[in-house]
C-alpha positions, -999 to +999 in steps of 0.1 A: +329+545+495+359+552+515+346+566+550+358+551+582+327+529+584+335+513+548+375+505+556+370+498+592+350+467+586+370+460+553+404+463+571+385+440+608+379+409+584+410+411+561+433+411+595+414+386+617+404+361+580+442+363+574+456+358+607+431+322+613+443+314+577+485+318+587+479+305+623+469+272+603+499+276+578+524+283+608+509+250+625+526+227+593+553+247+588+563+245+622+563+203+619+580+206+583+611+228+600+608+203+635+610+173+617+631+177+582+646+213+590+646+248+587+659+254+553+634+235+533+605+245+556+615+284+555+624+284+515+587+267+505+567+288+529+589+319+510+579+304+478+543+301+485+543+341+494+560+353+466+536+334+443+507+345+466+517+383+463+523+377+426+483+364+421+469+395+445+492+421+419+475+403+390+435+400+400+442+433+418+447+459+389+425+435+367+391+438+385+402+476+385+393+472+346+356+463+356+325+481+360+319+485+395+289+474+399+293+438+385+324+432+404+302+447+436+273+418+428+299+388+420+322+395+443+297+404+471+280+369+456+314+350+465+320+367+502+283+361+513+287+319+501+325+320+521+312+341+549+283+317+555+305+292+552+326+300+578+300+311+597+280+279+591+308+256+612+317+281+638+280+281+650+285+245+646+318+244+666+304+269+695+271+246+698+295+216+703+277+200+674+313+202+655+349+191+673+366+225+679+403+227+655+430+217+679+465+231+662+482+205+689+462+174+672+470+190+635+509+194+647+511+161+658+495+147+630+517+163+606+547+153+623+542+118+621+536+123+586+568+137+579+587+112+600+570+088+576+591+096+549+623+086+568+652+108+574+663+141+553+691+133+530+720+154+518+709+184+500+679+196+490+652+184+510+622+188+483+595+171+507+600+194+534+597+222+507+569+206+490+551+205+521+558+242+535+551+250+496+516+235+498+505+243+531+509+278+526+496+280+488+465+266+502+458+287+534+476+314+516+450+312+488+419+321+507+442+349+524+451+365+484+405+357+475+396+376+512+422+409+503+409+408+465+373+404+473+372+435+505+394+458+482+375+455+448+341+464+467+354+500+466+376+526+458+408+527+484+401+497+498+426+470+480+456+488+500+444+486+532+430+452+535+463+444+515+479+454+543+459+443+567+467+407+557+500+417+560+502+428+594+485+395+600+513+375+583+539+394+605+524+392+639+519+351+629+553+350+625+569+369+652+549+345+676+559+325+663+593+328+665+597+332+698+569+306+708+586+280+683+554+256+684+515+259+674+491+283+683+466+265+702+457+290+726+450+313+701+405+317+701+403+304+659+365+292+667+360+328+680+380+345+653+365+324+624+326+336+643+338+372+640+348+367+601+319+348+592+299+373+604+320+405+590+320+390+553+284+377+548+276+418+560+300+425+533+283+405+509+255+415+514+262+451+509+282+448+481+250+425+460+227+456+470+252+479+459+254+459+428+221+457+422+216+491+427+202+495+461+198+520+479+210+517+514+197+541+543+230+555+551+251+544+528+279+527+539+267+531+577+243+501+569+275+478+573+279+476+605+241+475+612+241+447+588+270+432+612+253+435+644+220+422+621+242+393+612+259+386+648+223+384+666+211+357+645+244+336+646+245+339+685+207+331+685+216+305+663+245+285+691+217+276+718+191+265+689+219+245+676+231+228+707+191+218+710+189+205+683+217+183+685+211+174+721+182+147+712+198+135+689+229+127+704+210+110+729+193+084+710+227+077+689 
């Protein structure tokens, strides 16, 4: 449970799940700081990581505390439903069947929100925090269940995905910084296809391990159950697009 071809994967999903996950965060923190300013967008997105790092030191050293196997079959249950999930709508997205995200649309968006709510006042500017707060709690969330869920599937794992999401987080922000607006160009549809895929294999492994199966290889049946998994998704774009074709013609 700790060879290259367990962490690789492991350390591949946690990176690439948590930089789609702060891409989308930057997008409305980004508005918050353009439209009510800096301070109240920079001290709620700060908030939302410290309470975010304060859940993943929490469920961390607790799922330490049990048995292996059952956190193997529950949490491999959990990443094979999010996996497909994701999986699910980028198939949809990449078929055209599904508008692709557009991080301009969402800025804009938010920013007319925000402008809704007038000018800042003096002070503390608790909607722009609120805001920054949120955003970031709730990408920032499925960030903290991803690192959890790859680094209780086995031993030595929790650190590196841990930082995995971290590198993530500062390579977000550093573009950030110097790009001062949203990420459109960067390829979410194509990074959430990659994810999809690399957490349904993980969750699949980790129920058989639960269950007590014995896979040929060991932990070299991951990325065979990856490339298993990425045939049938790209098979699954064309069928898709197909599918959808007739029936977009008679609407």
């Amino acid at each position: 449970m700790g060879g290259w071809s367990h962490i690789a994967p492991a350390v591949t999903a946690a990176f690439l799940a948590s930089l789609v996950e702060f891409v989308e965060a930057l997008t409305v923190v980004l508005a918050v700081g353009s439209v009510r300013g800096w301070r109240g967008a920079l001290t709620g997105a700060g908030a939302g990581l410290v309470v975010l790092l304060v859940l993943v030191a929490i469920f961390g050293p607790v799922l330490a505390l049990i048995p292996l196997n059952l956190v193997q079959l529950i949490v491999g249950t959990l990443l094979l439903l999010f996996g497909m999930r994701w999986l699910r709508k980028a198939i949809l997205r990449a078929a055209g069947v599904l508008a692709l995200h557009d991080e301009d649309a969402a800025f804009a968006k938010q920013t007319e929100a925000l402008r809704a709510h007038g000018a800042q006042g003096g002070g503390f500017d608790s909607i722009g925090f609120a805001a920054a707060f949120q955003i970031t709690m709730l990408e920032g969330v499925e960030v903290v269940f991803i690192v959890v869920a790859v680094g209780a599937g086995g031993a030595g794992l929790m650190l590196p995905a841990a930082l995995a999401a971290v590198a993530a987080l500062l390579v977000v922000v550093a573009i950030g910084a110097v790009v001062r607006g949203p990420l459109s160009r960067v390829p979410e549809n194509q990074l959430k296809f990659v994810v999809g895929v690399l957490l349904t294999a993980f969750g699949s492994f980790w129920i058989g391990e639960g269950i007590g199966v014995q896979w040929p290889g060991d932990d070299w049946s991951i990325p065979a159950l990856v490339a298993g998994f990425l045939v049938v998704a790209l098979a699954g774009v064309p069928l898709c697009a197909r599918i959808a074709r007739p029936k977009a013609a008679s609407a």
